[in-house]
Backbone as JSON Lines, residues from 0, in Angstrom:
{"i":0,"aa":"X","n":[-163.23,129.63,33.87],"ca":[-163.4,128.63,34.9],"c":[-162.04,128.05,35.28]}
{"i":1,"aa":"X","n":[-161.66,127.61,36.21],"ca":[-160.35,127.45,36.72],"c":[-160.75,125.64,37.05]}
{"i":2,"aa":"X","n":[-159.6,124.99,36.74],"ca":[-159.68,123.82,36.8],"c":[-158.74,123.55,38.39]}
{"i":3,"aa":"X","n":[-159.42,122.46,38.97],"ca":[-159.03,121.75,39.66],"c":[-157.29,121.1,40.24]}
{"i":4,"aa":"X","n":[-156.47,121.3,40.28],"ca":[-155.73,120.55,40.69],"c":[-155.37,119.43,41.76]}
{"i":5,"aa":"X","n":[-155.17,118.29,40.91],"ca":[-154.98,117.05,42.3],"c":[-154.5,117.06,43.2]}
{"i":6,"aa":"X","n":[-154.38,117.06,44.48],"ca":[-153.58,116.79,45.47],"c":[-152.39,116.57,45.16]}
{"i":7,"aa":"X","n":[-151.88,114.87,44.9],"ca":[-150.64,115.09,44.9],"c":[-149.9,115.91,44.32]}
{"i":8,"aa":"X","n":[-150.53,116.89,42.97],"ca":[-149.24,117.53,42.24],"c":[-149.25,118.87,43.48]}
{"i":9,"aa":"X","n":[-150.11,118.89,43.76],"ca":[-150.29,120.48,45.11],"c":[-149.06,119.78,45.87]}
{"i":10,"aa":"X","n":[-149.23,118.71,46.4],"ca":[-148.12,118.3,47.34],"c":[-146.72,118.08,46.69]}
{"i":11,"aa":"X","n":[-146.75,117.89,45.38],"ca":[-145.56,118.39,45.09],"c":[-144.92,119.17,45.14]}
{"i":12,"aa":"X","n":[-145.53,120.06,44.42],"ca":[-145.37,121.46,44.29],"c":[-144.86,122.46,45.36]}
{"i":13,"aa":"X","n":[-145.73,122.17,46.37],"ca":[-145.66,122.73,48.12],"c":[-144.08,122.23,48.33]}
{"i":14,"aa":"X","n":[-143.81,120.81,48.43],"ca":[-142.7,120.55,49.07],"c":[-141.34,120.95,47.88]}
{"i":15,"aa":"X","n":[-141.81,121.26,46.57],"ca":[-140.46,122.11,45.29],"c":[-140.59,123.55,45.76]}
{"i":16,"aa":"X","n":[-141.41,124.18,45.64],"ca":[-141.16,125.64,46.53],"c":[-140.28,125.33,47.47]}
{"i":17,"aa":"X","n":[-140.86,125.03,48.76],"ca":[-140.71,125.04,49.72],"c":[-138.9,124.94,50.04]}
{"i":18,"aa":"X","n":[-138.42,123.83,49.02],"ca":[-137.32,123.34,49.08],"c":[-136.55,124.82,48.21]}
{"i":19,"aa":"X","n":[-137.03,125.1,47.39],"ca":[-136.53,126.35,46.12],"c":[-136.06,127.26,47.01]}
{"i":20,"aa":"X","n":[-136.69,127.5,48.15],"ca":[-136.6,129.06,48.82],"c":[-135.46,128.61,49.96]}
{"i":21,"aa":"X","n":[-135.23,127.47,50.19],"ca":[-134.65,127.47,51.2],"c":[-133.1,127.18,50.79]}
{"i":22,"aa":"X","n":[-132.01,127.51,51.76],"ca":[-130.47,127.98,51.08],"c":[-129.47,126.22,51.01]}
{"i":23,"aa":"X","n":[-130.66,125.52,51.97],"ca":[-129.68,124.11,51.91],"c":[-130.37,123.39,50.99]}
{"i":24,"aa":"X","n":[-131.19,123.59,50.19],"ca":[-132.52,122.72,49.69],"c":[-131.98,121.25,49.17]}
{"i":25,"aa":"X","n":[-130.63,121.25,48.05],"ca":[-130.47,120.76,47.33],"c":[-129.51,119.65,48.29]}
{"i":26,"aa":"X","n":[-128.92,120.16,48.85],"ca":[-128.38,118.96,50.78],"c":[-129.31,117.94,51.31]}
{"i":27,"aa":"X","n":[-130.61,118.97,51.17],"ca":[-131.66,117.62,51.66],"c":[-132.21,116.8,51.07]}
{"i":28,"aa":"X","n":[-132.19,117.24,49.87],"ca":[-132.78,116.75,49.06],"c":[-131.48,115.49,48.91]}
{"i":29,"aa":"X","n":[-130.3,115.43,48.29],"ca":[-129.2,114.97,48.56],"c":[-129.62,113.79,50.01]}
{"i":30,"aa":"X","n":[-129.4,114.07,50.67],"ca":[-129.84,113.63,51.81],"c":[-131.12,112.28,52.13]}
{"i":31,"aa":"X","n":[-132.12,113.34,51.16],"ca":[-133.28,112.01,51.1],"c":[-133.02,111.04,50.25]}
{"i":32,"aa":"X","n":[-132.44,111.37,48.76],"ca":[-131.86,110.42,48.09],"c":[-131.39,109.14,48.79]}
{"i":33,"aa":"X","n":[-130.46,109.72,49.26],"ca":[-129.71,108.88,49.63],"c":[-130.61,107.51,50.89]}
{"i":34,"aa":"X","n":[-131.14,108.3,51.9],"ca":[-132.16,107.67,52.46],"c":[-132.75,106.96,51.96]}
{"i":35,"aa":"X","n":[-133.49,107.22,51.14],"ca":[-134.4,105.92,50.43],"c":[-133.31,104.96,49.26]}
{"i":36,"aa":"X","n":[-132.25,104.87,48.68],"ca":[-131.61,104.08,48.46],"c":[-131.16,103.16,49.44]}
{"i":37,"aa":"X","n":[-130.57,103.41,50.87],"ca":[-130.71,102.62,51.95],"c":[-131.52,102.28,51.78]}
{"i":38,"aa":"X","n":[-132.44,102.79,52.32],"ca":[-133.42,101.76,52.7],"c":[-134.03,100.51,51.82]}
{"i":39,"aa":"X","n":[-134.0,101.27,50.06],"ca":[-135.17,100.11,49.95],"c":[-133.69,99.04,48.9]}
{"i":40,"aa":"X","n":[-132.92,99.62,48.9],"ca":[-132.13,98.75,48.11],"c":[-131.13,98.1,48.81]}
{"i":41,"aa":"X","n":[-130.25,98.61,49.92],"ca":[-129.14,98.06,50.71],"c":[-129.92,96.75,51.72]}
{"i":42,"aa":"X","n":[-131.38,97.44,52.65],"ca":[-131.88,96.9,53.33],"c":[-132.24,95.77,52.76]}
{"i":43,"aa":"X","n":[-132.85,95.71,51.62],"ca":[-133.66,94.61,51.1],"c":[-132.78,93.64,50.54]}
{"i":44,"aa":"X","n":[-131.21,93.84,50.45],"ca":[-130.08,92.72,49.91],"c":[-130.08,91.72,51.02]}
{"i":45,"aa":"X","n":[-130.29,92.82,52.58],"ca":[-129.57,91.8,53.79],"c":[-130.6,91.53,54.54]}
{"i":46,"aa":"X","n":[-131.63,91.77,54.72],"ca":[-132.52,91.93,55.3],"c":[-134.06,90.66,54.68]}
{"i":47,"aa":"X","n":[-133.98,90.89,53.35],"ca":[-135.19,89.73,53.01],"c":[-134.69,89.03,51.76]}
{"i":48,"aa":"X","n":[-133.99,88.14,52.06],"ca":[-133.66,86.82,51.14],"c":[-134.88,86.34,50.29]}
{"i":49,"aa":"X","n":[-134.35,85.7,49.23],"ca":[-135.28,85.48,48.48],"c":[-135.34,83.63,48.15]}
{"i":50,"aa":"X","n":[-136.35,82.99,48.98],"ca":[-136.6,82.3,49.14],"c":[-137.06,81.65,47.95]}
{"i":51,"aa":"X","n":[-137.54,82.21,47.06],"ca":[-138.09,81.31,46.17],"c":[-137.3,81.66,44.88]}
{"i":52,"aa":"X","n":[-136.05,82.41,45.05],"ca":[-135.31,81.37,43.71],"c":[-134.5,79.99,43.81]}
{"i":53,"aa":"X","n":[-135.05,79.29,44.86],"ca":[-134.48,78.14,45.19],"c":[-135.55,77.03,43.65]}
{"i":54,"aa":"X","n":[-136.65,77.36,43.55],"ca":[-137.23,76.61,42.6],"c":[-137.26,77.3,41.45]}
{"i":55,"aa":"X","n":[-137.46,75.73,40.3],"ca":[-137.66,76.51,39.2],"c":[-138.71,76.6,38.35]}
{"i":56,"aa":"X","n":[-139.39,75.84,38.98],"ca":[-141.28,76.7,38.21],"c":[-141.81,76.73,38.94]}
{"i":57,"aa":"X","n":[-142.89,77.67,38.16],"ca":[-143.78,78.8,39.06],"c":[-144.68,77.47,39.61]}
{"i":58,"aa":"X","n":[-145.06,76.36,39.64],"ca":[-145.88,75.79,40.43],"c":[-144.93,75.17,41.59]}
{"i":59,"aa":"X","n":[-143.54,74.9,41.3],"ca":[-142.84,74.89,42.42],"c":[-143.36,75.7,43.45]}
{"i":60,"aa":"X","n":[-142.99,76.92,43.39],"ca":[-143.06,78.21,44.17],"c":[-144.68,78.3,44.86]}
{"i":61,"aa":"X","n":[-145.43,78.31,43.99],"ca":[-146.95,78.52,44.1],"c":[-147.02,77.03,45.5]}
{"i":62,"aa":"X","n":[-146.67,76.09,44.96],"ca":[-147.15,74.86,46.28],"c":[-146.17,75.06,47.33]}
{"i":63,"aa":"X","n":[-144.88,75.77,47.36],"ca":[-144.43,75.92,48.77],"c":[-145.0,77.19,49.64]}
{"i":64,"aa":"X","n":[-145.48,78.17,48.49],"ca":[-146.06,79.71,49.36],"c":[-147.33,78.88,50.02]}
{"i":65,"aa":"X","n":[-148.19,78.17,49.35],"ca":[-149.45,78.0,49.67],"c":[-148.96,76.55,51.49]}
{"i":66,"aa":"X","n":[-148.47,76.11,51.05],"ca":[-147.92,75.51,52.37],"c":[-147.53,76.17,53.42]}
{"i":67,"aa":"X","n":[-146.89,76.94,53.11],"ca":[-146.18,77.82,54.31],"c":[-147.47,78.51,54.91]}
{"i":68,"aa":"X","n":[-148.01,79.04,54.01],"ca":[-149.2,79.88,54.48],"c":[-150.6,79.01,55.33]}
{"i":69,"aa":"X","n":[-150.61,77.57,55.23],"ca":[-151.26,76.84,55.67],"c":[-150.7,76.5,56.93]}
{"i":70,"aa":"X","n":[-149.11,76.21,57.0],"ca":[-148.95,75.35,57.85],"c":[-148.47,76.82,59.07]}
{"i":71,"aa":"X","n":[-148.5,77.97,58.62],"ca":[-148.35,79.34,59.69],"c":[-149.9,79.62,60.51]}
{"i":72,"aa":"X","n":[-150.76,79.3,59.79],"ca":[-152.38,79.42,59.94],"c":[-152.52,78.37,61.05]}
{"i":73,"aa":"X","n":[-152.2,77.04,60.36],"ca":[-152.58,76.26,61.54],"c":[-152.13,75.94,63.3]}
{"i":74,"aa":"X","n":[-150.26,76.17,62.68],"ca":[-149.86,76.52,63.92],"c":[-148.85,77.87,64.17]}
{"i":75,"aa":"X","n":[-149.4,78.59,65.12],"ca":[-149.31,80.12,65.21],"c":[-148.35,80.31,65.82]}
């Protein structure tokens, strides 16, 4: 009986071939690296400040999120 394989490892798999056979593979791959370090690490230094290490306990934080989120609700 042959077992099942999940999707994602198929979609792994598909896109490691895929990359194996081809002569630049390890460029793009290179390439995506690098892409997603932009993005989620460079972007996220300059891009979304972190507002709530201005306080220092968590009920600090908890009563200004819950404000903000009230006072965005009420006026839009």
């Amino acid at each position: 009986m042959k077992t099942k394989i999940s999707l994602p490892v198929r979609i792994f798999r598909f896109y490691l071939e895929g990359f194996r056979s081809m002569d630049i593979g390890r460029t793009l791959w290179a390439l995506i690296l690098i892409k997603l370090f932009i993005m989620f690490v460079v972007l996220k230094i300059f891009f979304f400040p972190r507002y709530l290490n201005r306080f220092d306990s968590a009920s600090e934080k908890e009563e200004y999120v819950s404000g903000e989120l009230i006072d965005r609700a009420l006026n839009p």
